[in-house]
PDB file with one MODEL, atoms N, CA, C and O in Angstrom:
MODEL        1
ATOM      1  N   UNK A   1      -3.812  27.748   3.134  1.00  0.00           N
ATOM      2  CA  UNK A   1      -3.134  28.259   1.956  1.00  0.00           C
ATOM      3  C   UNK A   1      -2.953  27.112   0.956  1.00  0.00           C
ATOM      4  O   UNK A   1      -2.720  25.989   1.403  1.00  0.00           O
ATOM      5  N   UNK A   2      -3.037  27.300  -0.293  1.00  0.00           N
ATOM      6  CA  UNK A   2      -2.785  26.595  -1.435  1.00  0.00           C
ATOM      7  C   UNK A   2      -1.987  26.491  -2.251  1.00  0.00           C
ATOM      8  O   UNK A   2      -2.239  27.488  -2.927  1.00  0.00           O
ATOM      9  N   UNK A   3      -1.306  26.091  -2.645  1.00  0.00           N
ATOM     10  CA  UNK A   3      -0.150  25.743  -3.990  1.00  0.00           C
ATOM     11  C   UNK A   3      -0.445  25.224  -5.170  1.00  0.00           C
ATOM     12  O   UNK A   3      -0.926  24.092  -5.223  1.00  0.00           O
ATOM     13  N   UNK A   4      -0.214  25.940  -6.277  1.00  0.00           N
ATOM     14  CA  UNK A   4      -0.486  25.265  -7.872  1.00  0.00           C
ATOM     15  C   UNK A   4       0.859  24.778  -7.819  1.00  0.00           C
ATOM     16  O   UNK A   4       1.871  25.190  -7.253  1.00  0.00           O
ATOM     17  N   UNK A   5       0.514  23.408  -8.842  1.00  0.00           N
ATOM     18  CA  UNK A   5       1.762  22.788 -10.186  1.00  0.00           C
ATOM     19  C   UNK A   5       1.082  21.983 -10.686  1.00  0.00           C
ATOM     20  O   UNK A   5      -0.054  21.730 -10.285  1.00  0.00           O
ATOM     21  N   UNK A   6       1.604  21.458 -11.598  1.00  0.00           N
ATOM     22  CA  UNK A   6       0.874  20.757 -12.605  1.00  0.00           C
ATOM     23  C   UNK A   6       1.451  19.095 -12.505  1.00  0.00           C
ATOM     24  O   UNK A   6       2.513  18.918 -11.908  1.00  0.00           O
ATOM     25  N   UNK A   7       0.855  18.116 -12.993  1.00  0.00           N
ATOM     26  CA  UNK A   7       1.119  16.949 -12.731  1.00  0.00           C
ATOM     27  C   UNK A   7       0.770  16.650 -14.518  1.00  0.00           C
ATOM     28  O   UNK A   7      -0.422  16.796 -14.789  1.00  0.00           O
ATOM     29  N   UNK A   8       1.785  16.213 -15.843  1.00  0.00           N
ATOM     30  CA  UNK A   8       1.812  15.498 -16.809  1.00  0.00           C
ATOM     31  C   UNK A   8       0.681  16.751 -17.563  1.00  0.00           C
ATOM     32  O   UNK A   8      -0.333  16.502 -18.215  1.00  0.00           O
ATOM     33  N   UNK A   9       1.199  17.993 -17.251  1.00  0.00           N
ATOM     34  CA  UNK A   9       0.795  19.018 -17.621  1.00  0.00           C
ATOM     35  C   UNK A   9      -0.509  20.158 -17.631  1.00  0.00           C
ATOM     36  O   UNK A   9      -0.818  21.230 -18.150  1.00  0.00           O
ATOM     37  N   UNK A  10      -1.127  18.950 -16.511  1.00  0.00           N
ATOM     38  CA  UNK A  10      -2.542  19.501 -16.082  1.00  0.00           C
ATOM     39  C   UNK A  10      -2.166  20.118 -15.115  1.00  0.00           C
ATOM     40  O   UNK A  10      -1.136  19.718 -14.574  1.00  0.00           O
ATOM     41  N   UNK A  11      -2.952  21.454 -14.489  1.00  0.00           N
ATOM     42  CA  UNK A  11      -3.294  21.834 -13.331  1.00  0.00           C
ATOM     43  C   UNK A  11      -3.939  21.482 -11.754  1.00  0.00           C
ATOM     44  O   UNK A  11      -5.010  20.900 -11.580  1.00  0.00           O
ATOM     45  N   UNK A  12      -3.287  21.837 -10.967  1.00  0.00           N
ATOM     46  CA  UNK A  12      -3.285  20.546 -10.141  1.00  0.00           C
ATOM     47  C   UNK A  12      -3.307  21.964  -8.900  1.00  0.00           C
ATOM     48  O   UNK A  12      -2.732  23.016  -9.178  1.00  0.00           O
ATOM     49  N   UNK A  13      -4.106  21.759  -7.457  1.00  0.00           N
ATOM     50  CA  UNK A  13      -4.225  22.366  -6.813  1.00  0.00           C
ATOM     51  C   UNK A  13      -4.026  21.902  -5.447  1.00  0.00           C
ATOM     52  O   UNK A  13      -5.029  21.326  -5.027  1.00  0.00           O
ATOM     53  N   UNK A  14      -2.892  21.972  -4.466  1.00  0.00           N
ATOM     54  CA  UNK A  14      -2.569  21.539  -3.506  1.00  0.00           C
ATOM     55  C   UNK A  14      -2.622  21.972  -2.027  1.00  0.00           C
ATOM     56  O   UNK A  14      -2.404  23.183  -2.039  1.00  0.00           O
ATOM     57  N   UNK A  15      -2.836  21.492  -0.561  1.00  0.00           N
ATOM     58  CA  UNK A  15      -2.617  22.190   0.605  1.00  0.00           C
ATOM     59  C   UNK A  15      -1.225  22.500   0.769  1.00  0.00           C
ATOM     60  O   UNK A  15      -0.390  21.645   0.475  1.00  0.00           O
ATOM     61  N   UNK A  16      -0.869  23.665   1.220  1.00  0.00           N
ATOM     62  CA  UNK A  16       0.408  23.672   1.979  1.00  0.00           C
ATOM     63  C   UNK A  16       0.914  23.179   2.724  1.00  0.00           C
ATOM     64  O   UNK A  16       0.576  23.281   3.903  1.00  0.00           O
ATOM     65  N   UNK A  17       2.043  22.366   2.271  1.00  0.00           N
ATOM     66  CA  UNK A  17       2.718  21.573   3.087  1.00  0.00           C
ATOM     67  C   UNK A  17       2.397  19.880   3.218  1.00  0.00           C
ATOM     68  O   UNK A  17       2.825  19.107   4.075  1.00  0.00           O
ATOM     69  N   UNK A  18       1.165  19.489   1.643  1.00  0.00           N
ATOM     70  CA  UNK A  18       1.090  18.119   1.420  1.00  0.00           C
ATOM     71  C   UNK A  18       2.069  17.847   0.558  1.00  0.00           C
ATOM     72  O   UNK A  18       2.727  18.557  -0.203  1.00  0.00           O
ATOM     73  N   UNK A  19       2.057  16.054   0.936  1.00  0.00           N
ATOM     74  CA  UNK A  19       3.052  15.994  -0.417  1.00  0.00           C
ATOM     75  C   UNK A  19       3.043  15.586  -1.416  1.00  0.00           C
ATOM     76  O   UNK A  19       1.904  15.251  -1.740  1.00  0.00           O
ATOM     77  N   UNK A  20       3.833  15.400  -2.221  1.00  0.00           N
ATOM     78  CA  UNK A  20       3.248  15.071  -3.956  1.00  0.00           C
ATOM     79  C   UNK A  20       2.133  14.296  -4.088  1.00  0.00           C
ATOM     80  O   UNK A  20       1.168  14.573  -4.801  1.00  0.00           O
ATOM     81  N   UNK A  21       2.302  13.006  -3.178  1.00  0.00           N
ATOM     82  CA  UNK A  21       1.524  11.847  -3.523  1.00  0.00           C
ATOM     83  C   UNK A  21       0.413  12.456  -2.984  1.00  0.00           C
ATOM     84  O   UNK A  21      -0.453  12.812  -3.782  1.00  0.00           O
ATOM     85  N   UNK A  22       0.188  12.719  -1.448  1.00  0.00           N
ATOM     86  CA  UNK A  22      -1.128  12.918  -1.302  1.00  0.00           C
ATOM     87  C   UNK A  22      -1.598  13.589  -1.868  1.00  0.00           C
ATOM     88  O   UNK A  22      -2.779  13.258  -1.979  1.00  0.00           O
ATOM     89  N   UNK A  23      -1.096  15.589  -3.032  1.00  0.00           N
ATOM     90  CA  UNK A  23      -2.124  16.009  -3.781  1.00  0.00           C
ATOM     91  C   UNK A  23      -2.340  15.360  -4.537  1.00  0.00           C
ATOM     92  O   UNK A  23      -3.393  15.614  -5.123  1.00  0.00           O
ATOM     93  N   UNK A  24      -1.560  14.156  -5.023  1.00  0.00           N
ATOM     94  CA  UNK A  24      -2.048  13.841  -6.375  1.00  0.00           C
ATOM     95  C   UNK A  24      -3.447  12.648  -5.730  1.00  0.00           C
ATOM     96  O   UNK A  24      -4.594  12.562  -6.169  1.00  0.00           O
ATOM     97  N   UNK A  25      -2.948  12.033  -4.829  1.00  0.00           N
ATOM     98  CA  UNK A  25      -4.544  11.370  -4.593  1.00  0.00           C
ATOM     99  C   UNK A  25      -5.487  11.901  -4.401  1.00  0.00           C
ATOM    100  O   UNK A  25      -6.518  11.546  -4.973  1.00  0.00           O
ATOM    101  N   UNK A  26      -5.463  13.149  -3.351  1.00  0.00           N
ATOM    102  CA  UNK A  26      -6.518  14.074  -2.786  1.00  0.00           C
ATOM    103  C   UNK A  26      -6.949  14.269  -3.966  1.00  0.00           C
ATOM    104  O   UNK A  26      -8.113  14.669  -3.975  1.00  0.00           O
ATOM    105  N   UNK A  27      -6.430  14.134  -5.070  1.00  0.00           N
ATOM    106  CA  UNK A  27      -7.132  14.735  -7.268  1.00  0.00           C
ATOM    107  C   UNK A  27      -7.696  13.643  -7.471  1.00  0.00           C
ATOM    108  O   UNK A  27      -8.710  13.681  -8.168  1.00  0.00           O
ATOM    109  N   UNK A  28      -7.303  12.511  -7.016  1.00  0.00           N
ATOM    110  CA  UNK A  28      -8.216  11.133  -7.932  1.00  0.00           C
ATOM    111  C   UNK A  28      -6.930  10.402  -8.462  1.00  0.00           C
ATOM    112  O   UNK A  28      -6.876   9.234  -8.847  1.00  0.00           O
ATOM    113  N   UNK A  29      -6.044  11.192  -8.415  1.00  0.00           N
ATOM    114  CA  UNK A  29      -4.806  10.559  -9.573  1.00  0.00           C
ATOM    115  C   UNK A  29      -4.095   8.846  -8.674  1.00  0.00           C
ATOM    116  O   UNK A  29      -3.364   8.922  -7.687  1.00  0.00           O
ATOM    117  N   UNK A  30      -4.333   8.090  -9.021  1.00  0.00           N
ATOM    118  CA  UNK A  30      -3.556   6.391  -8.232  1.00  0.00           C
ATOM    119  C   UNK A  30      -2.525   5.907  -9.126  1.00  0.00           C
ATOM    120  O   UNK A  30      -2.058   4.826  -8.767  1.00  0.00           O
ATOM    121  N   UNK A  31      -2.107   6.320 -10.028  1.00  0.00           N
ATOM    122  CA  UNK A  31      -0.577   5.747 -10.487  1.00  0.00           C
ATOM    123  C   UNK A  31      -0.220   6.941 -11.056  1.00  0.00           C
ATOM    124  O   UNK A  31      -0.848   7.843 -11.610  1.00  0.00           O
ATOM    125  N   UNK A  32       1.186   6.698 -10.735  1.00  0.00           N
ATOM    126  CA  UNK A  32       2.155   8.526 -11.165  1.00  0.00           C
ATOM    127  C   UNK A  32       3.607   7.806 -11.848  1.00  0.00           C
ATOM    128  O   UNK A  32       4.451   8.570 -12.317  1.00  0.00           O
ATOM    129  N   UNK A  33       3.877   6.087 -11.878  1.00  0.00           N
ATOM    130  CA  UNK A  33       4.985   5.588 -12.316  1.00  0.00           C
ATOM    131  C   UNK A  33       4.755   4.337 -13.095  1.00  0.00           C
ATOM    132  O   UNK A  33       3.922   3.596 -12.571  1.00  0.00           O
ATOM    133  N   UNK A  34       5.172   3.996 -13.985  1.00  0.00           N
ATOM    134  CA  UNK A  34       5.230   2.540 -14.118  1.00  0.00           C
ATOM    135  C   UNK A  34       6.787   1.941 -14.162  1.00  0.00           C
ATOM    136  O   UNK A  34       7.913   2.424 -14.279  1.00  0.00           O
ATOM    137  N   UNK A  35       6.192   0.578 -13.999  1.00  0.00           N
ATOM    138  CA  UNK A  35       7.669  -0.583 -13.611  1.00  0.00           C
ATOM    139  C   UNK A  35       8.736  -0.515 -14.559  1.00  0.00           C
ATOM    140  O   UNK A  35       8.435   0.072 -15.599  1.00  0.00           O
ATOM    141  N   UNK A  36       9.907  -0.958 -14.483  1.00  0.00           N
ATOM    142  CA  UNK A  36      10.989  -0.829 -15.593  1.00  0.00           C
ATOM    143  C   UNK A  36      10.510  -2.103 -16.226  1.00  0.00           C
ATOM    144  O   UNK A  36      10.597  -2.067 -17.454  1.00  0.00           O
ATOM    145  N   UNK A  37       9.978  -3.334 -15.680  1.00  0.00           N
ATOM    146  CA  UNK A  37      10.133  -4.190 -16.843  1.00  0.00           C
ATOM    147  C   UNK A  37       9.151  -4.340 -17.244  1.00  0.00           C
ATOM    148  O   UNK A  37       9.169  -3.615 -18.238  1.00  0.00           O
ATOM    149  N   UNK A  38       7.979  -4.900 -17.192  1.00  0.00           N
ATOM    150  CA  UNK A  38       6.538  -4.801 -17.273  1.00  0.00           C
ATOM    151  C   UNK A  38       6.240  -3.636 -18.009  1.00  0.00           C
ATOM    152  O   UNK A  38       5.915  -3.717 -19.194  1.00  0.00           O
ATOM    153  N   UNK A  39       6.342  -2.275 -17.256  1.00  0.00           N
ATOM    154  CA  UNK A  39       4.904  -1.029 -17.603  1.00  0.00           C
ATOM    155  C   UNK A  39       4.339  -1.076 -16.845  1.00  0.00           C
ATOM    156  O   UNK A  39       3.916   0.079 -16.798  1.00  0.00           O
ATOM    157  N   UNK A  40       3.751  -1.765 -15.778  1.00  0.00           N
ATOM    158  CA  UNK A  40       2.800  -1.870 -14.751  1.00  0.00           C
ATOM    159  C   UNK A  40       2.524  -0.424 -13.698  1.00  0.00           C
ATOM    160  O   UNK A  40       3.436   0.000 -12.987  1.00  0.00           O
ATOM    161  N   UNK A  41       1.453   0.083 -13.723  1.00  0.00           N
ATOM    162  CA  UNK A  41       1.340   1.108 -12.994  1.00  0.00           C
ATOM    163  C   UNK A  41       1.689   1.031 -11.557  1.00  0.00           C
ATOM    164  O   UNK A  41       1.672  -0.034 -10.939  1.00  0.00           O
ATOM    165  N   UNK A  42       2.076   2.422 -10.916  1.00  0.00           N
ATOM    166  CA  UNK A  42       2.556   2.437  -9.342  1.00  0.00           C
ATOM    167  C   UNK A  42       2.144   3.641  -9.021  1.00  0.00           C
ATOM    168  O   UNK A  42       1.932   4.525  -9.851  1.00  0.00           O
ATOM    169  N   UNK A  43       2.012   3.750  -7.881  1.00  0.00           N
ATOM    170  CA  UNK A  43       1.265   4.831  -7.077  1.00  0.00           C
ATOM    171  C   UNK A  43       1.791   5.094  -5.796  1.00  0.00           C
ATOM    172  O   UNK A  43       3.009   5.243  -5.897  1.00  0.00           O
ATOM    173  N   UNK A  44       1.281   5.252  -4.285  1.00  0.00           N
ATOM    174  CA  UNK A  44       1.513   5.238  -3.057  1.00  0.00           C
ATOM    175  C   UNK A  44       0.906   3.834  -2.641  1.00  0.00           C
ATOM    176  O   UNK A  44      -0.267   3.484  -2.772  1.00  0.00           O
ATOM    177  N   UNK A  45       1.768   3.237  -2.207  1.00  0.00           N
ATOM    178  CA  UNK A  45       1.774   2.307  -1.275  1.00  0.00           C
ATOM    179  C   UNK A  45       2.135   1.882  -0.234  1.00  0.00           C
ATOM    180  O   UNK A  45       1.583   0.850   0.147  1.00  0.00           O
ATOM    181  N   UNK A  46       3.239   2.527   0.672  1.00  0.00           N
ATOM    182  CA  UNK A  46       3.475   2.107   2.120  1.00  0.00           C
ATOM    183  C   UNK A  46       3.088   4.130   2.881  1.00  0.00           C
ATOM    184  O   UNK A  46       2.781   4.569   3.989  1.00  0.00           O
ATOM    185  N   UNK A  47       3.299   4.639   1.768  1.00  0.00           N
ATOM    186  CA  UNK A  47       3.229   6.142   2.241  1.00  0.00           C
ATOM    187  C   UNK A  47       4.345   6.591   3.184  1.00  0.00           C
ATOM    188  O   UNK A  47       4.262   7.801   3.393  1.00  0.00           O
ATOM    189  N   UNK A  48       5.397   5.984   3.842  1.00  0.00           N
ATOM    190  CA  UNK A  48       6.508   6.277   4.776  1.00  0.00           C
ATOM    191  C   UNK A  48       7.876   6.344   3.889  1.00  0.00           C
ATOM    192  O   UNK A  48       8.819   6.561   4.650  1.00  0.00           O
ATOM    193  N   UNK A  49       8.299   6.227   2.515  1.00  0.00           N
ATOM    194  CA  UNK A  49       8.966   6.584   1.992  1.00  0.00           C
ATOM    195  C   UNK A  49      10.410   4.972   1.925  1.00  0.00           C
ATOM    196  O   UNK A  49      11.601   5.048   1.623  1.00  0.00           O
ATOM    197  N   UNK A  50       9.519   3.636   2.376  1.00  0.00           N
ATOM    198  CA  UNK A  50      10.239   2.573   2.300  1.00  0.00           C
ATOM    199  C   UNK A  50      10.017   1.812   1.054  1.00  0.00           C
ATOM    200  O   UNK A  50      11.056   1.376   0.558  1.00  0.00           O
ATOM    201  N   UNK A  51       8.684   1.485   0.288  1.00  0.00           N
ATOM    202  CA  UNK A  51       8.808   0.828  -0.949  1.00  0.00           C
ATOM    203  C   UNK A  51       9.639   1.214  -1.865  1.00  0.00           C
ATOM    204  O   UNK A  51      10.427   0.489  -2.472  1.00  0.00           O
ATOM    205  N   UNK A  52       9.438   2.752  -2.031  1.00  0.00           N
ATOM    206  CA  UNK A  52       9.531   3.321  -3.570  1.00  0.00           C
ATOM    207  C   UNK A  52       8.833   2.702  -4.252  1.00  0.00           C
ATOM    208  O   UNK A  52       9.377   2.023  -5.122  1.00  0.00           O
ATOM    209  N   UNK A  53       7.575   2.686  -4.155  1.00  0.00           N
ATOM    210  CA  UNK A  53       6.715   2.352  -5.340  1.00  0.00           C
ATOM    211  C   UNK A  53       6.009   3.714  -6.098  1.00  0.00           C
ATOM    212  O   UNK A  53       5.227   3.720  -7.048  1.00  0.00           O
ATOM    213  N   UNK A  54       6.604   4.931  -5.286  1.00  0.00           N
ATOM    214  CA  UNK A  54       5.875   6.454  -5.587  1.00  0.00           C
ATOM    215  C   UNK A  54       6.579   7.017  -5.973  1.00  0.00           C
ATOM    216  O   UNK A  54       6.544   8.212  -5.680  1.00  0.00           O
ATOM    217  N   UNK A  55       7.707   6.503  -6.908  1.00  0.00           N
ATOM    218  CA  UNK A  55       8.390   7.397  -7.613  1.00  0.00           C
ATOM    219  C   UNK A  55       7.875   8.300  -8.433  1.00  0.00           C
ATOM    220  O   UNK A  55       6.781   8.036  -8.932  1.00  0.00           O
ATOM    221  N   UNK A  56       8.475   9.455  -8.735  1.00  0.00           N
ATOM    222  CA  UNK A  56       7.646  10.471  -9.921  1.00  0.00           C
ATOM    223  C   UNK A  56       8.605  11.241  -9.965  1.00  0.00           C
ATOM    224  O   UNK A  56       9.258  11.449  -8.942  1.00  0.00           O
ATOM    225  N   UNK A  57       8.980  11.965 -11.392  1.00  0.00           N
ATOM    226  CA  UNK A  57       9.927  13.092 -11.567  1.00  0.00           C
ATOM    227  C   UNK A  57       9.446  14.273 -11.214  1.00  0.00           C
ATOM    228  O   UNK A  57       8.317  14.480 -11.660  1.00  0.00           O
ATOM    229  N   UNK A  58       9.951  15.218 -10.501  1.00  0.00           N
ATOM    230  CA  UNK A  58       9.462  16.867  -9.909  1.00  0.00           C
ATOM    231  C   UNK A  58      10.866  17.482 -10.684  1.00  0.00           C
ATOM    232  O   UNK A  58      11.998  17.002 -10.613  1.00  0.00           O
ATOM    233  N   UNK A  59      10.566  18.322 -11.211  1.00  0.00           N
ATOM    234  CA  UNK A  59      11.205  19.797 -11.871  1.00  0.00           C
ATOM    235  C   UNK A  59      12.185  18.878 -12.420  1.00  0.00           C
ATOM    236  O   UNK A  59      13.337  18.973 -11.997  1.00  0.00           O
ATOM    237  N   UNK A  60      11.801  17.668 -13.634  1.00  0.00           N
ATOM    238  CA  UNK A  60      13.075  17.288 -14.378  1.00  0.00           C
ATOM    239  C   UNK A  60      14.151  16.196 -13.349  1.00  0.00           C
ATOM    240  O   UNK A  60      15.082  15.567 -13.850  1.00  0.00           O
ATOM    241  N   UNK A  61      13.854  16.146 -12.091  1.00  0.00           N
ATOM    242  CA  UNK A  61      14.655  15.189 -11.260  1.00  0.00           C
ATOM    243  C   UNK A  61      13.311  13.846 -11.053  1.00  0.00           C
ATOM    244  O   UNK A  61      12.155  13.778 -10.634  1.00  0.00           O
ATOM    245  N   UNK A  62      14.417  12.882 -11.681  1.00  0.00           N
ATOM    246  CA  UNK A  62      13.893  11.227 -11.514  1.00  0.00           C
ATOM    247  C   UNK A  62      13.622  11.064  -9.854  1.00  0.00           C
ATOM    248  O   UNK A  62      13.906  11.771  -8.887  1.00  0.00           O
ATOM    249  N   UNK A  63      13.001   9.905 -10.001  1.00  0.00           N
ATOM    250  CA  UNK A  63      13.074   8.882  -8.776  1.00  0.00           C
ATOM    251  C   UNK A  63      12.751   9.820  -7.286  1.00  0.00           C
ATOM    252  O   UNK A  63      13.094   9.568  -6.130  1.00  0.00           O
ATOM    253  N   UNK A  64      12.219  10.597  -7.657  1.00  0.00           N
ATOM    254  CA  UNK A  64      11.293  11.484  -6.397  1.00  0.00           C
ATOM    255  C   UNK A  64      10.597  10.457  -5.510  1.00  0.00           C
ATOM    256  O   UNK A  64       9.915   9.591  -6.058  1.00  0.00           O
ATOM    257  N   UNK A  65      10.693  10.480  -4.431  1.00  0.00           N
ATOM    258  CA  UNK A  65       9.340   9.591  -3.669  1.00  0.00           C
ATOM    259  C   UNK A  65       8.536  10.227  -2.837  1.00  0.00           C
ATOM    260  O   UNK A  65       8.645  10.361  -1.618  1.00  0.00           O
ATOM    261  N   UNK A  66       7.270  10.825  -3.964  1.00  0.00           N
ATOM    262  CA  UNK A  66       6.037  11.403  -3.965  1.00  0.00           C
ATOM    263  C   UNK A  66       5.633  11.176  -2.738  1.00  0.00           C
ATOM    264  O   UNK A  66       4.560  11.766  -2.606  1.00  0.00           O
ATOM    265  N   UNK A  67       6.058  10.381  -1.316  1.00  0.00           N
ATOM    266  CA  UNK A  67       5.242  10.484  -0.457  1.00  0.00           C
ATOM    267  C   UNK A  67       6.370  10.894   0.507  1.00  0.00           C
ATOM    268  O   UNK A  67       6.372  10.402   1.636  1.00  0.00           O
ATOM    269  N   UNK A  68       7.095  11.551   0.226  1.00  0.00           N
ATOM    270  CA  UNK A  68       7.860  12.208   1.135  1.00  0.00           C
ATOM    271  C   UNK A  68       7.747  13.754   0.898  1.00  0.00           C
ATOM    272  O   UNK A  68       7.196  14.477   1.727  1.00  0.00           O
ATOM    273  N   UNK A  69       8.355  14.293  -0.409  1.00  0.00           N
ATOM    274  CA  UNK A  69       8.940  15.481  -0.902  1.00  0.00           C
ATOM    275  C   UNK A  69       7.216  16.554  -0.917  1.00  0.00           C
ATOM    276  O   UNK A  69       6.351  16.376  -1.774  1.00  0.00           O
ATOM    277  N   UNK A  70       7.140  17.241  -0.159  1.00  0.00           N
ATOM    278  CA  UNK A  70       6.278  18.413  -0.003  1.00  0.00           C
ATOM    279  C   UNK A  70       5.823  19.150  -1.289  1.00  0.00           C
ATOM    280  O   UNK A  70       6.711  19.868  -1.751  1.00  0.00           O
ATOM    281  N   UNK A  71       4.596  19.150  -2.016  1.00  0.00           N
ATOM    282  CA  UNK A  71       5.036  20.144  -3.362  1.00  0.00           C
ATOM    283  C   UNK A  71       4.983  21.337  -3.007  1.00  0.00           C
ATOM    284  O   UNK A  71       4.660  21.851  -1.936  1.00  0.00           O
ATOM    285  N   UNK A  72       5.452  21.924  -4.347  1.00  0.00           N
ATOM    286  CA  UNK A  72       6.195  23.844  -3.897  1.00  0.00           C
ATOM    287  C   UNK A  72       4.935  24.109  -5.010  1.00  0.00           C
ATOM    288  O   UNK A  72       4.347  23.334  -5.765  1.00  0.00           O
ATOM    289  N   UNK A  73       4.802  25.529  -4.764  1.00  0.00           N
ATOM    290  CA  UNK A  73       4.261  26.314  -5.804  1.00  0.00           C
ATOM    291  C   UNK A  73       4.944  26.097  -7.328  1.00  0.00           C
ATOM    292  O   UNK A  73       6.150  25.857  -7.384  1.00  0.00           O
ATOM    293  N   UNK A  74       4.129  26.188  -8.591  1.00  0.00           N
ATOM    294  CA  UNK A  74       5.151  26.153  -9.804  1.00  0.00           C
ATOM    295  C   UNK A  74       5.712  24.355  -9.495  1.00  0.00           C
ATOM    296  O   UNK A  74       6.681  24.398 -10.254  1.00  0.00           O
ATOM    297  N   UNK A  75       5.740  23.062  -8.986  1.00  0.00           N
ATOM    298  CA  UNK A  75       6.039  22.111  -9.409  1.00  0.00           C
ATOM    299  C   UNK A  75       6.200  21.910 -10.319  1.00  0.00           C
ATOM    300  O   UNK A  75       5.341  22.494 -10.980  1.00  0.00           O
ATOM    301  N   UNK A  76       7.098  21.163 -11.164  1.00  0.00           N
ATOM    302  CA  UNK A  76       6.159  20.555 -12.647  1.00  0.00           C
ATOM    303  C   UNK A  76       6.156  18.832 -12.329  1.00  0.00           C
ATOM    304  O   UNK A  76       7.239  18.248 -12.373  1.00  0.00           O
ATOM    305  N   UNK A  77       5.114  18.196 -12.064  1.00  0.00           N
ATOM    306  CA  UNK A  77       5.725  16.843 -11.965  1.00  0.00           C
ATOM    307  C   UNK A  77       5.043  15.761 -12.860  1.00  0.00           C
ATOM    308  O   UNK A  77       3.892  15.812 -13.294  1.00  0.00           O
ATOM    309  N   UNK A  78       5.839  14.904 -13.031  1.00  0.00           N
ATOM    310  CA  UNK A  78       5.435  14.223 -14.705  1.00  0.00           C
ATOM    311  C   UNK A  78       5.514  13.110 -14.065  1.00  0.00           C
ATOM    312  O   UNK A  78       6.015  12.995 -12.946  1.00  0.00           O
ATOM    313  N   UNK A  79       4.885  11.948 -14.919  1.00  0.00           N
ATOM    314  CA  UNK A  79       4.672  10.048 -14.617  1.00  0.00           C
ATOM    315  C   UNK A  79       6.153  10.226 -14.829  1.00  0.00           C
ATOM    316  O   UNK A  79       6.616  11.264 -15.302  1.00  0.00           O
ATOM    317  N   UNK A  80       7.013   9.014 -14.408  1.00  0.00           N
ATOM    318  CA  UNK A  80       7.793   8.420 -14.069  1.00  0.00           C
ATOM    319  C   UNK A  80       7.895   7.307 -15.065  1.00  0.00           C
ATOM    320  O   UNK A  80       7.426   6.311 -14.515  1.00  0.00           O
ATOM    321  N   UNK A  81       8.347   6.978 -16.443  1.00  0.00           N
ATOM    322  CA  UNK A  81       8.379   5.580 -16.859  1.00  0.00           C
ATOM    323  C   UNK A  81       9.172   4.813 -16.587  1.00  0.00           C
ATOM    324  O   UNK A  81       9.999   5.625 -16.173  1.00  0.00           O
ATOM    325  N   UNK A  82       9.749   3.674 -16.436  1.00  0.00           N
ATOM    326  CA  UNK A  82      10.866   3.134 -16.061  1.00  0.00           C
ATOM    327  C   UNK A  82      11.756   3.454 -15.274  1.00  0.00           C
ATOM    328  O   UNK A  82      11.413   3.398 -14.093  1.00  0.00           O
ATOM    329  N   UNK A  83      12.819   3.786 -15.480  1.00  0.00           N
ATOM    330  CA  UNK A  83      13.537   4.187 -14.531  1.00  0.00           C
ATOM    331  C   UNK A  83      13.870   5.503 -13.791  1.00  0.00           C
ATOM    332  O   UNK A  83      14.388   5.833 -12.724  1.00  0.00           O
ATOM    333  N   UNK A  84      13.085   6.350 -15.343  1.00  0.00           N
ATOM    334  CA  UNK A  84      12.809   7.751 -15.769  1.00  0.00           C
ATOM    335  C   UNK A  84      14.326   8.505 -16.033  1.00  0.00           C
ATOM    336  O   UNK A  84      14.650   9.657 -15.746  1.00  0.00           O
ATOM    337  N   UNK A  85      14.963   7.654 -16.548  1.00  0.00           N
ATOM    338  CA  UNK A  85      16.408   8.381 -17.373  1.00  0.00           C
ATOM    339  C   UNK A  85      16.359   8.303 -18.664  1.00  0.00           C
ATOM    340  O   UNK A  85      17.419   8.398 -19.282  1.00  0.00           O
ATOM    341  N   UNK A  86      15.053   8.102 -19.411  1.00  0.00           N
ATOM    342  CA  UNK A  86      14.805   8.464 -20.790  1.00  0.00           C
ATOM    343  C   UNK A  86      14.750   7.193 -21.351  1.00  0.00           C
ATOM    344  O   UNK A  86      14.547   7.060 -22.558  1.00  0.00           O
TER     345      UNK A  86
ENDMDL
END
């Protein structure tokens, strides 16, 4: 079974029961955040939910860590800039 949401407003097509980060890699997609001070892009990197380097906002909530949180049908999940509180 499959799940749509969109990732920074594209359409995005997922397995049931992956999670953010991996659909978004299983797409090609390797950075979903950048750094607060720099800009520097971030992506998945330890995949167990200890860096936080995979932050990404899902449905309007900051600081998600894309390699934990499962996507749902209808997601909406957007890059992450900074700290992602605007």
């Amino acid at each position: 079974m499959t799940v749509d949401f969109t990732f920074d407003g594209r359409p995005m097509t997922a397995e049931s029961g992956q999670t953010v980060g991996g659909a978004l890699l299983a797409a090609g997609v390797l950075s979903w955040r950048t750094t607060r001070v720099n800009g520097r892009p971030r992506g998945l990197f330890c995949g167990i939910g200890v860096c936080f380097d995979c932050l990404v906002t899902v449905n309007g909530e900051p600081n998600v860590r894309a390699c934990l949180v499962p996507v749902s049908h209808g997601d909406v999940v957007v890059t992450q800039e900074g700290d992602g509180r605007g």
